[in-house]
C-alpha positions, 0 to 999 in steps of 0.5 A: 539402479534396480527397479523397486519391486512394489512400485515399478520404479528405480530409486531416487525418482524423488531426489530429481522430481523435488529439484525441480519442483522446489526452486519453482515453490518457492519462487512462486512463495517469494512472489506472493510475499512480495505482492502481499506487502504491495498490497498492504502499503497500497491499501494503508496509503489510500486508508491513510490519506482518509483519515488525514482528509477527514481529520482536515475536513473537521477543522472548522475555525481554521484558514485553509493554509492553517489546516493543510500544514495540519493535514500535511503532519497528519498524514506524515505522522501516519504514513511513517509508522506503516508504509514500508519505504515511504518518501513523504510524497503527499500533497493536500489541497483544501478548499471551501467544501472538501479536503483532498490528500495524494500520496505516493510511496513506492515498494522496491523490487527485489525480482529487478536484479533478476530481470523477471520484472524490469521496474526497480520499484512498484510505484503506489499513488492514492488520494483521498477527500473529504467534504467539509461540513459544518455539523451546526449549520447542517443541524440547524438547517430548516428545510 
């Protein structure tokens, strides 16, 4: 090959730099994509197990059986509509001053074949409570 004479160097320099730098983008792409939908379930499974506790938390005249198999269909309803892989995992317990929801759901590891990350899936486990409040006691309450 014959060195270009404005810039010193011999052709195709190019070619053999973008074959290694571009398997390398877009792996390093396919990482953040990947950590991005982690991210995403992680944050909607915690908002989600909220609001299913503090829509429990809000039902005043029910027993606690009566509101966790509300709260278990709330936080059902939820997840399927979001959570990408989602295995209703979710435990509610209901006690006399809060509501508390755990769910767990897991996003699957494509890098697992590849032996970059040994986990077959990244696991996600958040929970969230409420407290229980009646809003007529508390306004009426003298102090």
């Amino acid at each position: 090959m014959k060195k270009n004479k404005k810039s010193g160097y011999k052709k195709g320099y190019m070619t053999v730099e973008a074959s290694v730098i571009m398997p390398l983008l877009v792996t390093i792409i396919l990482f953040m994509v990947i950590f991005c939908f982690y991210l995403y379930n992680n944050c909607v499974v915690f908002q989600d197990c909220y609001i299913s506790a503090l829509r429990g938390s809000q039902i005043m005249d029910s027993d606690s059986s009566e509101i966790k198999s509300k709260v278990e269909v709330y936080i059902c309803e939820l997840l399927d509509n979001q959570v990408f892989e989602y295995g209703k995992n979710s435990d509610v317990e209901v006690s006399a001053l809060s509501v508390k929801v755990a769910a767990k759901s897991s996003v699957s590891n494509m890098f697992h074949s590849m032996g970059i990350y040994n986990k077959s899936s990244m696991d996600i486990d958040k929970s969230g409570e409420a407290a229980r409040i009646d809003p007529t006691l508390i306004i009426r309450m003298k102090y």
